[in-house]
N, C-alpha and C positions, 0 to 999 in steps of 0.2 A: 504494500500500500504506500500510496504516498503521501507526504504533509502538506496539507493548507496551513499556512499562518497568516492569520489576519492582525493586521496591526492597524488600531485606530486612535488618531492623536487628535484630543481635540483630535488625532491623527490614529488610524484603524488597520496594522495590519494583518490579513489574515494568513495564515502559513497551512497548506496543502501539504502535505508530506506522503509517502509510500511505508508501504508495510513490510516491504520486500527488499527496496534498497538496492535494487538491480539493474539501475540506469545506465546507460554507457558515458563511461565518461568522458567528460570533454578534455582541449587542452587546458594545462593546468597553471594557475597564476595569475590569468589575467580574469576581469570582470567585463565584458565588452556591454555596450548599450546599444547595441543592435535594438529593432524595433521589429517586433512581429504585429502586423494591426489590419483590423479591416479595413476592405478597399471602401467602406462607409466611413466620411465625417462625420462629426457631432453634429448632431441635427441643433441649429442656434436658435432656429423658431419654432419650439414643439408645438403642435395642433392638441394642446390637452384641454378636455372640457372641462371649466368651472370646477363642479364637482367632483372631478377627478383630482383636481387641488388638495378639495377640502376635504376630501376621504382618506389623501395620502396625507398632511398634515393630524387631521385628529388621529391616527395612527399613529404617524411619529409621535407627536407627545403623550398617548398611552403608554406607548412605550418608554418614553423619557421615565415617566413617573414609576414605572413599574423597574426601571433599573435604579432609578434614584433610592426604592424604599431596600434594594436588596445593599446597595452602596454604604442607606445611611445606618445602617447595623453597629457598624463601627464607627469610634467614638473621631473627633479630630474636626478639621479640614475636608472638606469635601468639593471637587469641584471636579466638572467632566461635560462633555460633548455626546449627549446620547444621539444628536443626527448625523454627527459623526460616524458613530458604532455603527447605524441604520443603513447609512449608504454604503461602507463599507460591505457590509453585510449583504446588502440588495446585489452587490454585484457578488457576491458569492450565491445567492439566494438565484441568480442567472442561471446557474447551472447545476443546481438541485431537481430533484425527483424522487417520486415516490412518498415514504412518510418522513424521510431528510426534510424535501419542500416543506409538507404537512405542517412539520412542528416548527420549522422557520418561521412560515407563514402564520403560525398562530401565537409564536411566543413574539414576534415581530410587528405586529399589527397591522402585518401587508395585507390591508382586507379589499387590492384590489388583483385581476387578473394579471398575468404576468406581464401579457402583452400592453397593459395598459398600465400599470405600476415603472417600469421602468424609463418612460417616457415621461412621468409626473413628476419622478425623480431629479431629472435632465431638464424638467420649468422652472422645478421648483430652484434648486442652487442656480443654475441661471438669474434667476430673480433675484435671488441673495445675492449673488454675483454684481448685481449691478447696483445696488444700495448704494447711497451716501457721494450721489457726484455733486463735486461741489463743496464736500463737507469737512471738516477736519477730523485729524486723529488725534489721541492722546500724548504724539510725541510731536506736534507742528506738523507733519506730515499729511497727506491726503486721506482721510475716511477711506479705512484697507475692511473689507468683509469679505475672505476670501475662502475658496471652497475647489479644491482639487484633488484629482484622482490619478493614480497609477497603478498597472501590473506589472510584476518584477516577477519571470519565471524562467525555469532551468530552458536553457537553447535547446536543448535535442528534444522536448517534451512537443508532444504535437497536439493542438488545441481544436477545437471543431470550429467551421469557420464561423456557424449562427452563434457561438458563443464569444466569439470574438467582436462579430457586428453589433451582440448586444452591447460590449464593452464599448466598442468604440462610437457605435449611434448616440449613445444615452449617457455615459460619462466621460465621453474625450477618453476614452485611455486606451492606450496601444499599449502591447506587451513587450516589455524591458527583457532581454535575452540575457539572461547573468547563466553566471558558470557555479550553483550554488552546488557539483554534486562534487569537484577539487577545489572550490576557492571560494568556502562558504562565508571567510571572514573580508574576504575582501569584497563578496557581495554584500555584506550586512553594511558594512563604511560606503557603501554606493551608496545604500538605502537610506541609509541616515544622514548623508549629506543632503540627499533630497530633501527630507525632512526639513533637516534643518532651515535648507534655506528658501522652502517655501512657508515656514512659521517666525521667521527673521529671527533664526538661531535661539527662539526660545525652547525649543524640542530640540536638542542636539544631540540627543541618542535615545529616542524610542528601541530601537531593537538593542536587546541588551545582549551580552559577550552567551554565545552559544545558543541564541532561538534560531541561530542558521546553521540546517548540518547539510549537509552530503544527501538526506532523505526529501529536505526542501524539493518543492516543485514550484511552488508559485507563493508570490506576496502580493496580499493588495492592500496597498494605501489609501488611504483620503485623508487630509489633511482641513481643517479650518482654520484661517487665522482670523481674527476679527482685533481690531485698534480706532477705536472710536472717540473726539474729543465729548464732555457733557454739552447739550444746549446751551446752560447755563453754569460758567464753571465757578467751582470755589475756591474764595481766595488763600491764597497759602499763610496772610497772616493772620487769620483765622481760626486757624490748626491747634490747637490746644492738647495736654493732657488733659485726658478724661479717665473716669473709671468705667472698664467693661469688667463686667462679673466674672468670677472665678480668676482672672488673669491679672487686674492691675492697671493701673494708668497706660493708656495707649493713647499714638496721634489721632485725633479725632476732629476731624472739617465740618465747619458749621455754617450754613445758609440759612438764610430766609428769601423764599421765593413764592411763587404759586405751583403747587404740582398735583398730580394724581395723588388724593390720600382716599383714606378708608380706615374705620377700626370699629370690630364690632368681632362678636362670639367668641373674643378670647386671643384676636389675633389682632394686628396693624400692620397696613398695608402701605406702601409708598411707593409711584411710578416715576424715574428721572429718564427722562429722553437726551439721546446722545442728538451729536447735532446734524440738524438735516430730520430729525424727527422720525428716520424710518426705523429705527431701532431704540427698543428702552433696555431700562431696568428694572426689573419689580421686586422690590424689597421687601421680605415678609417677616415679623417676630410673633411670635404668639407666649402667649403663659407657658400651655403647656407644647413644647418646639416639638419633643418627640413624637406626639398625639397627631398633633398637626402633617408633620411629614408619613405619615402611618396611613393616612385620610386624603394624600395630596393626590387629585386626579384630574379630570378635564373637566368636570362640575363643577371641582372646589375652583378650579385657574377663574372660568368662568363666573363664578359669584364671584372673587375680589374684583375680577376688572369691570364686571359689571358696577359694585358695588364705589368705585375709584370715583372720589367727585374733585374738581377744581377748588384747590383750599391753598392759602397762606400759611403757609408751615416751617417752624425755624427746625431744620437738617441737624442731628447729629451722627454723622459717620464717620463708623474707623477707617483706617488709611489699612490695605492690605494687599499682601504679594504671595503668591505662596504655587505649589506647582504638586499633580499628584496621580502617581503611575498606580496605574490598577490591572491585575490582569482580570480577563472578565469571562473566562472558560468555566468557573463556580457560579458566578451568580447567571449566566445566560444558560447552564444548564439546569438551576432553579427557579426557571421563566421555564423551561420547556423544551428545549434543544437537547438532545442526547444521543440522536442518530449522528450527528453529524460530527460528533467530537469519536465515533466509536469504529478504528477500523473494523471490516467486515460487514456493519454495518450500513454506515455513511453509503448515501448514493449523488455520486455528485455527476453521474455519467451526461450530464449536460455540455459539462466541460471537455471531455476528452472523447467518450463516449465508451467509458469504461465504469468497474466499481472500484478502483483502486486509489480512490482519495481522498482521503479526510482531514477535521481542522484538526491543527494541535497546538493554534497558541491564540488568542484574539489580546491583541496589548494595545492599551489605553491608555494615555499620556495628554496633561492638560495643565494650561497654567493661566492664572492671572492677574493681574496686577491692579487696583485701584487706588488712584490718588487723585490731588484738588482738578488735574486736568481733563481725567476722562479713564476711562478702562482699556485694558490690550489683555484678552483671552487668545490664547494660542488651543477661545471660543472657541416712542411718545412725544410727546411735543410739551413742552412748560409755558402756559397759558400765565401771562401777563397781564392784569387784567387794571386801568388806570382808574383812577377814583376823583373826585374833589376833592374830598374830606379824609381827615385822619384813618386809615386803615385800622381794623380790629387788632388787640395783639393777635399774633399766628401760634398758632397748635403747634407746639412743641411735640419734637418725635426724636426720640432717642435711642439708635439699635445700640443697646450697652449690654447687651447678652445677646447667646447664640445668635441669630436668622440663619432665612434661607431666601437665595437669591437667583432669580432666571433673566438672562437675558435673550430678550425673544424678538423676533420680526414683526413689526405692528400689521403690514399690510396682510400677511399670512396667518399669523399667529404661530409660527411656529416658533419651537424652545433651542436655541441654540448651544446653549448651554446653561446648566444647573449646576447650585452649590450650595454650601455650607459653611458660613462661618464660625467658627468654636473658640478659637482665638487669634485675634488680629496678629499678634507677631510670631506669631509662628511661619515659617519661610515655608 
């Protein structure tokens, strides 16, 4: 058999591997980046309907949530890119069959057909793709929301060619000819330079020493970076010690503006929009954080943002950086995936047109940084409203314990990424 490893960062990838181990080998030393790919481009203007959006988004963040509650078990930092994992996965999820697909499809919330799922996929980050023209990022740079894909597989492996037009119709990716069955380390430093430098060297080694052997067959990436300035940024001499619970006096940025607020059943809700308005942040604390995240689904997302009204609110938030690798082969097989991690089992014959493939690694790797200028995840609009007369004082909001935090696509709704703060200075 062979190995899938999927690796997903903010970046997703997966690793195919063999059971057998009986490849021929190539010449030895070198990594070449030949391209194997279909004679199909990416389609730039997919014809997807409406609903086919909304199907594949509420999907994605079922799913978001449902890897979020297996994530948040453990105690810490928490932060990750479940459209990440998703896409990656969809393009493995290309070349499943049988009850493999089955359980893909249901622990994934691909609740659309294949052939019309992968195409929604290919709107959808396209649309991401084009966010924020015009607009600033967190480091003076241009508003980056960026979303790409790669295949990195052994050169002698022979692929089917509809598996391939799916790859390269619907996520731009041609397959990377590496020499992973004599030169598995020198493929793994290909793969992470990639990395690297499509997340602007904040992932500098998702693939860690030894997820690439000689049984590798294939890697698929997809990468997220997202660097967005605030609408409204905070000023840095502003920035005070504050106290967050359990931890201590931490830097803590304080405004007063107009934003998305809410608070009601136990929890407080706050929307900040980065600039250009097409992307927020939705800030949540509640009494009980544990309860709450235990309960977080696309009901609950949808009651706070329903419940969000235009309010003058003085801001207190911590300054945080922090970055967090997770492998996700335990918790995606406690979502429902089992065929597909199980030589003998796994049926991935989409791909090659064989049974000889299965995953054996999916790695997850994420980071992000918040401070007075804006956010950069290696991943609303603030209504200003003018008055005559003396403004009310503003509803003070203080996340000085845990939250949880998503930053999501306004026009879609989708969760780009989700997290957890437990304590600000923690790296």
């Amino acid at each position: 058999m062979f190995r899938i490893s999927l690796a997903l960062l903010a970046l997703a990838p997966l690793a195919l591997a063999s059971a057998c181990d009986d490849a021929t080998p190539s010449d030895p030393g070198d990594t070449p980046v030949d391209v194997a790919k279909s004679a199909l481009e990416r389609d730039l203007t997919p014809d997807v309907p409406a609903a086919d959006l909304a199907t594949l988004v509420a999907g994605d963040n079922a799913f978001a949530f449902d890897l979020y509650r297996e994530l948040a078990v453990e105690d810490g930092n928490l932060v990750a890119s479940p459209h990440s994992v998703s896409v990656a996965l969809a393009m493995t999820y290309a070349g499943a069959a049988g009850n493999t697909a089955a359980e893909m499809a249901a622990a994934m919330h691909y609740d659309l057909a294949q052939g019309a799922l992968h195409p929604a996929f290919n709107a959808l980050d396209l649309a991401l793709s084009s966010r924020g023209e015009g607009a600033q990022g967190a480091d003076g740079q241009p508003f980056r929301l960026r979303v790409v894909n790669a295949a990195w597989a052994q050169r002698d492996f022979v692929f089917l060619a509809s598996y391939l037009d799916t790859l390269g119709l619907n996520y731009g990716a041609g397959v990377r000819l590496m020499d992973f069955a004599t030169a598995p380390e020198p493929s793994r430093a290909t793969i992470n330079a990639w990395v690297s430098e499509q997340t602007e060297t904040r992932i500098p080694e998702l693939l860690p020493a030894g997820s690439i052997d000689a049984g590798t067959r294939l890697v698929l990436t997809n990468a997220v970076y997202f660097n967005a300035a605030w609408e409204t940024q905070f000023e840095p001499e502003d920035t005070t010690a504050e106290a967050f619970a359990g931890v201590g006096d931490v830097p803590t940025m304080v405004q007063t503006d107009y934003h998305g607020y809410a608070s009601q059943d136990g929890w407080t809700a706050l929307e900040l929009p980065y600039d250009g308005g097409e992307v927020s942040m939705l800030l949540v604390t509640a009494d009980d954080l544990a309860t709450f995240e235990a309960g977080l689904d696309n009901a609950v997302l949808a009651s706070i943002l329903g419940s969000l009204t235009t309010t003058r609110v003085e801001v207190h938030l911590p300054k945080f950086e922090y970055r967090k690798a997770t492998p996700l082969v335990e918790p995606l097989s406690a979502l429902g995936i089992q065929d597909a991690f199980s030589p003998g089992a796994a049926d991935f014959s989409g791909m090659n047109g064989g049974r000889d493939l299965f995953i054996t690694a999916v790695l997850h790797e994420a980071f992000i940084k918040l401070d007075e200028t804006g956010t950069e995840a290696a991943a609303a609009t603030a209504v200003i409203v003018g008055t005559t007369s003396a403004p009310p004082g503003p509803t003070v909001v203080r996340f000085d314990q845990p939250f949880v935090y998503l930053i999501r696509d306004v026009a879609t709704g989708a969760v780009l990424f989700i997290g957890r703060v437990s304590d600000p200075t923690a790296g």
